[in-house]
Structures are given as structure tokens and as C-alpha cells.
C-alpha positions as CSV (number, residue, x, y, z in Angstrom):
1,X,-40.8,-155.5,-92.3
2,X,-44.4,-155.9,-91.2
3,X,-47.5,-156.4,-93.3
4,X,-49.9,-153.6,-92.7
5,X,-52.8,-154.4,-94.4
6,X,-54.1,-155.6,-97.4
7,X,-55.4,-153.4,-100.6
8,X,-57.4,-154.7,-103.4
9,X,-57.4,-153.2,-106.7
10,X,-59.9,-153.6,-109.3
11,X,-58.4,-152.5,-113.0
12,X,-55.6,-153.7,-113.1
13,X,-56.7,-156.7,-111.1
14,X,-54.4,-157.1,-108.1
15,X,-53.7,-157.1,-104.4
16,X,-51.3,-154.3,-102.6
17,X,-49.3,-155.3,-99.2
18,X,-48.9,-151.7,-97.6
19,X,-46.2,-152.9,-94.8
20,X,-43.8,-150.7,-92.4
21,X,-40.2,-151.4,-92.5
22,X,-37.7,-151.3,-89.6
23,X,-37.2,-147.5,-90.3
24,X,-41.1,-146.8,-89.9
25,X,-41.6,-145.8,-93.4
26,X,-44.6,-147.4,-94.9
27,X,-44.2,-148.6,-98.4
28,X,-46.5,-150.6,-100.3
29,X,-45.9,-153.4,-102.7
30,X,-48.2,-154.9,-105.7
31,X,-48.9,-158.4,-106.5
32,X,-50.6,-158.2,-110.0
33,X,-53.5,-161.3,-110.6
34,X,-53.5,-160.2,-114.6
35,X,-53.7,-164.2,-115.5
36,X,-57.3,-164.9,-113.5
37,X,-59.2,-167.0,-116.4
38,X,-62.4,-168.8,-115.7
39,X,-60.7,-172.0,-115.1
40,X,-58.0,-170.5,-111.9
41,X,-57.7,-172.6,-109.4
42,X,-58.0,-169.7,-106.5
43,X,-56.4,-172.3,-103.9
44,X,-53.1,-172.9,-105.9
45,X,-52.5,-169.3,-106.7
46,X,-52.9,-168.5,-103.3
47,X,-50.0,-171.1,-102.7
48,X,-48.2,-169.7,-105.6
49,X,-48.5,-166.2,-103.6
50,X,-47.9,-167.2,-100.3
51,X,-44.4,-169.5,-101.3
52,X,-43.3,-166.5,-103.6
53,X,-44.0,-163.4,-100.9
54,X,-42.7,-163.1,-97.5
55,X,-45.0,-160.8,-96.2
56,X,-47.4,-163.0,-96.6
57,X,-47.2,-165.5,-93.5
58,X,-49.7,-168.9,-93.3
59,X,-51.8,-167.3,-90.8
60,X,-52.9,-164.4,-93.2
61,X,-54.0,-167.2,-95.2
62,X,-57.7,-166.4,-95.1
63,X,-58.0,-162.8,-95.4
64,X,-55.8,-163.5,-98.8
65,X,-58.6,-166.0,-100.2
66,X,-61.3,-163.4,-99.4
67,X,-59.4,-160.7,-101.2
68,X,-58.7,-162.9,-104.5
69,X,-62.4,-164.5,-104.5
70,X,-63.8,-160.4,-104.7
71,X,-61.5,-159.7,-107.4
72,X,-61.9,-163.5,-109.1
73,X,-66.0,-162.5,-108.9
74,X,-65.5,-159.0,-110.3
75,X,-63.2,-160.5,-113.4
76,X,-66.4,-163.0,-114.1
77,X,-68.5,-160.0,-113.8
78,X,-66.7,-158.4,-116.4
79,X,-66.3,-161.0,-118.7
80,X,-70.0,-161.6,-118.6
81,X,-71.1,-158.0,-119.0
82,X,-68.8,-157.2,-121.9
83,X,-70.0,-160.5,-123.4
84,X,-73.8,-159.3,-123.2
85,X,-72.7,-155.7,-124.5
86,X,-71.0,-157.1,-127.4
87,X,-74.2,-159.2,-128.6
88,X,-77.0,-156.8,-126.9
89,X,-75.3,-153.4,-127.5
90,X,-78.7,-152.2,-125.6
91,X,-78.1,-154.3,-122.5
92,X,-77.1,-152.7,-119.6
93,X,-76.6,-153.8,-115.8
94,X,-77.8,-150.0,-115.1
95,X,-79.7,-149.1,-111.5
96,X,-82.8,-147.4,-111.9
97,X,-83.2,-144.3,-109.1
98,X,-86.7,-143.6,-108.5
């Protein structure tokens, strides 16, 4: 098997290996990050991921941390928004188009 590429995925938060077996059918895989919490360590669940999946080499190291810090920044996004919508029911991160 070889790793393809990496997906990310934003609701559920997660990362998808799409990777091409011996056969040269391409399947893809999910690695679900459900337990991010303000207080992750992004460095050991990268080690957690890496140890645990085979796809996953040491070399690919890098591209995985930029993947999880996105979807780490989008979680905090999220919890912060709904936060201000539950006091400020008016408050909105909307884009005003001129």
C-alpha cells in the first residue's frame, strides 16, 4: 500500500489517507480527531497517529501537523463562535458584500 494524499475533513473533525494498494485500487481510510479540546497537545497526537498508522511514515511528519493545526484552529473557531451565539444571539461572524 501507498499513501496517496492526505484529506481533511471539517464536521466530523478528521483526516482521510486516500492510498493505492498493490492491486491499483484506491481506497481511502479515516482517522477521526473527535477528542481535540483546548488543552491537545498537537505534538503527542501526532505521535499517537504516526505509532498507531502505517501509512503514515516519519517523513510525512510535517504535512500531518499542518493538516491537524487547520482543523485544531477551526475546532477553536467553533467553540468561540457558538460561545458568542449562545450569549449574543445577535452576533454574527457574517461578511458584508458591498
Amino acid at each position: 500500500m501507498k499513501l496517496k494524499r492526505f484529506l481533511l475533513r471539517y464536521y466530523p473533525s478528521g483526516i482521510v489517507l486516500e492510498f493505492c494498494r498493490k492491486s491499483g485500487d484506491i481506497e481511502t481510510k479515516s482517522i477521526d480527531l473527535l477528542n481535540l479540546t483546548p488543552d491537545t497537545d498537537i505534538d503527542v497526537l501526532i505521535d499517537q497517529i504516526i505509532a498507531e498508522e502505517p501509512l503514515i511514515t516519519e517523513n510525512k511528519r510535517p504535512t500531518l501537523q499542518k493538516l491537524i493545526q487547520v482543523s485544531y484552529i477551526e475546532f477553536l473557531f467553533a467553540l468561540v463562535y457558538n460561545s458568542y451565539r449562545a450569549t449574543y444571539p445577535w452576533f454574527s461572524f457574517g461578511l458584508r458584500i458591498l
